[in-house]
N, C-alpha and C positions, 0 to 999 in steps of 0.2 A: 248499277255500280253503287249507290246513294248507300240501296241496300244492305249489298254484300258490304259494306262499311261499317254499317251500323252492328250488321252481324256481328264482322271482327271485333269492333270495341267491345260489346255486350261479351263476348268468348272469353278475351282479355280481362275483364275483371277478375276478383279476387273473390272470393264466397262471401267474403260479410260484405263487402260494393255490392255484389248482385241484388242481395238480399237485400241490403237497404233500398234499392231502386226498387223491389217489388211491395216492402215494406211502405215508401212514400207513392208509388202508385195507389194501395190500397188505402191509404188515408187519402188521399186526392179523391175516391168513389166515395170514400164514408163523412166524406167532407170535415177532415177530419188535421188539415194542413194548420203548421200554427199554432198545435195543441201544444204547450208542454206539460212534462209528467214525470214523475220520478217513478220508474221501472224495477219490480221486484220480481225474484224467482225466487217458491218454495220447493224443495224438489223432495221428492219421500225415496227414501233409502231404507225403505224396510225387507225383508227378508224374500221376499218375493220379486222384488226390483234384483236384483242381485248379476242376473245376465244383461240387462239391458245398462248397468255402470259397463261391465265388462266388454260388452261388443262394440261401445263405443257412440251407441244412440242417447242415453243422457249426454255425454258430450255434443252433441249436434245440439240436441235441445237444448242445451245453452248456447251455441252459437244462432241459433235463429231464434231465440227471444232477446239475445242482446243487440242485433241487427231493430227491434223496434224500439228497445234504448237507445241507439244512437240517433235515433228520428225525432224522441219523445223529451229525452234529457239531454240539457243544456252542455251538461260533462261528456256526455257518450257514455256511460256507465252504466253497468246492472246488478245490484243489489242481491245477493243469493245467501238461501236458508237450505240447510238439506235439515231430516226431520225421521227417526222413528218411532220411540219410547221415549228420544232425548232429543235435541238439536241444536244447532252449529250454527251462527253466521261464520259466511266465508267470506274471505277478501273479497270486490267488488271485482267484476270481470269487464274489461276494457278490448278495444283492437288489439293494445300492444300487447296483452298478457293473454289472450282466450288459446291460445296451443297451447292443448297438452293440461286445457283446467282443472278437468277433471279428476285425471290423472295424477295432479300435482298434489291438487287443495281437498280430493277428496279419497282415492283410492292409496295411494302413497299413505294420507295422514293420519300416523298411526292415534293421533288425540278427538278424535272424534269417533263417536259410535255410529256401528253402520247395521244395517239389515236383522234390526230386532223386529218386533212391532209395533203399530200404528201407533199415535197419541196425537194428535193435529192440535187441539188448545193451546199448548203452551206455544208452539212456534209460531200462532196467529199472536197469542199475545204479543212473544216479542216484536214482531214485526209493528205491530200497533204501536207498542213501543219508541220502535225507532222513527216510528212517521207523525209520531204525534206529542212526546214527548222530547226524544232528544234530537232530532232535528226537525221539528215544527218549521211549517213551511208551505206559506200560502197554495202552492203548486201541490194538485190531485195525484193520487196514489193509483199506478196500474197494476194489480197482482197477479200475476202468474201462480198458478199452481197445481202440481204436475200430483198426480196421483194414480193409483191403477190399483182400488179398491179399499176396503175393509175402513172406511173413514166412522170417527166415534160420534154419536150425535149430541155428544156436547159441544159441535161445533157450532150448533144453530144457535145459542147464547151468545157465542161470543161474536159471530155475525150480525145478528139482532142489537146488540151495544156497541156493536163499529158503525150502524150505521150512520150514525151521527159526524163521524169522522172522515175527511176526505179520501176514502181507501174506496175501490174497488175489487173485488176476488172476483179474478174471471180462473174458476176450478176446472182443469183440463183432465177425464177419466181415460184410462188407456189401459188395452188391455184387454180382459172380459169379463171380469164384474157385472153384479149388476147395479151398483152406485148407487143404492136406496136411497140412503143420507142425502145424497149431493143431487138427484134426481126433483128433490120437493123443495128444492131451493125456491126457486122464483113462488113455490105456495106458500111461502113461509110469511106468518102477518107479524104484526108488530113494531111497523121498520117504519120511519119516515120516509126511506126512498127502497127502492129496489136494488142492492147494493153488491148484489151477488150473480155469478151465470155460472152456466155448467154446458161444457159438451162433453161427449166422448166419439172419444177416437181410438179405436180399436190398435190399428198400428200405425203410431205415431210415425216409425221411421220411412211408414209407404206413402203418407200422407205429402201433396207437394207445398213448397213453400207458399206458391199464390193460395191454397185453400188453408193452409194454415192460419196465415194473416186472416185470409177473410171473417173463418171463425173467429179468431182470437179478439179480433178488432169489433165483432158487431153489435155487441150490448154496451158498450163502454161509450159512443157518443149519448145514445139514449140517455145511462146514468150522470153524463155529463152535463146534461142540459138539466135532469130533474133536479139534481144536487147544488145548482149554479142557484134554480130558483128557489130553491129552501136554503139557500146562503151556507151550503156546508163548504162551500169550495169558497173560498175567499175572493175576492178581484184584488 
């Protein structure tokens, strides 16, 4: 009976509840409870993303990267860049407003540029930007960011100069690519810590939440603890 209870509750939830329950389980393994963090998503809308806005899996990916926002950040909130040739912050994505996000704030809006190509620099810049400049803030930086190829290699410069900065880029490839760029991360010297990950994930949308988290979540305690000890993270 205990069970079938526990069943019913677990049914009854709501997709960002669930998620967040497998979200905090998975920081409970990575010992990882307790952390706070301010949660970014960059998501590339280049020309080649173009079905994946439309069938409604970038919308998922943002709802299961903001379910580890409301674990990490104190607000519930998740911070979103989409990015081709040009890029856009977009409003912060919350509980009350994730239906229909993408749709709203990104396929809807005719003021933003969509599915050109690549240029990743400048939207790491901003991003650096906002985490280090205009809202500076003792609390480490978690970056998401979503790609499925063709990335420029002048991103290893600007990676190599954030590392000083409390930001992590955890780069998620999807898709089939071969990811060259983003593949020689962890070889990349120069850095005081190791500040960068990479996986790929062929299809994201087959992929389940518990292996999501696990990936998403497994290089960012390690970075947290080197960064603590080089004092990049503030107490």
């Amino acid at each position: 009976m205990a069970a079938a209870a526990a069943s019913e509750n677990v049914s009854s939830l709501s997709p960002i509840d669930l998620r967040k329950k497998i979200v905090q389980i998975t920081l409970e393994k990575k010992k990882l409870t307790g952390v706070m963090a301010r949660v970014g998503l960059v998501l590339d809308i280049s020309g080649s993303m173009q079905n994946l806005y439309k069938n409604g899996t970038v919308q998922e990916v943002v709802e299961r990267i903001l379910a580890v926002a409301c674990k990490f950040d104190d607000n519930g909130t998740l911070d979103v860049w989409i990015y081709d040739n040009e890029f856009s912050r977009l409003p912060s994505a919350s509980e009350n407003d994730i239906d229909q996000y993408v749709q709203k704030h990104v396929i809807n809006n005719k003021n933003i540029h969509k599915f050109g190509r690549n240029n990743e620099p400048p939207v790491m810049m901003d991003v650096i930007r906002k985490y280090t400049v205009e809202e500076d803030s003792p609390l480490p930086v978690f970056l998401v960011f979503i790609n499925d190829g063709g990335v420029v290699k002048p991103i290893k410069k600007v990676i190599t100069d954030s590392a000083v900065q409390p930001i992590f880029w955890q780069f998620v490839g999807i898709g089939h690519s071969d990811f060259e760029v983003l593949k020689k991360l962890d070889a990349m010297e120069g850095r005081i810590v190791d500040n960068a990950n990479f996986i790929h994930i062929e299809d994201i949308a087959s992929i389940s939440d518990e292996q999501l988290y696990h990936l998403l979540l497994n290089e960012f305690p390690v970075w947290l603890k080197e960064a603590a000890n080089k004092r990049i993270i503030r107490k």
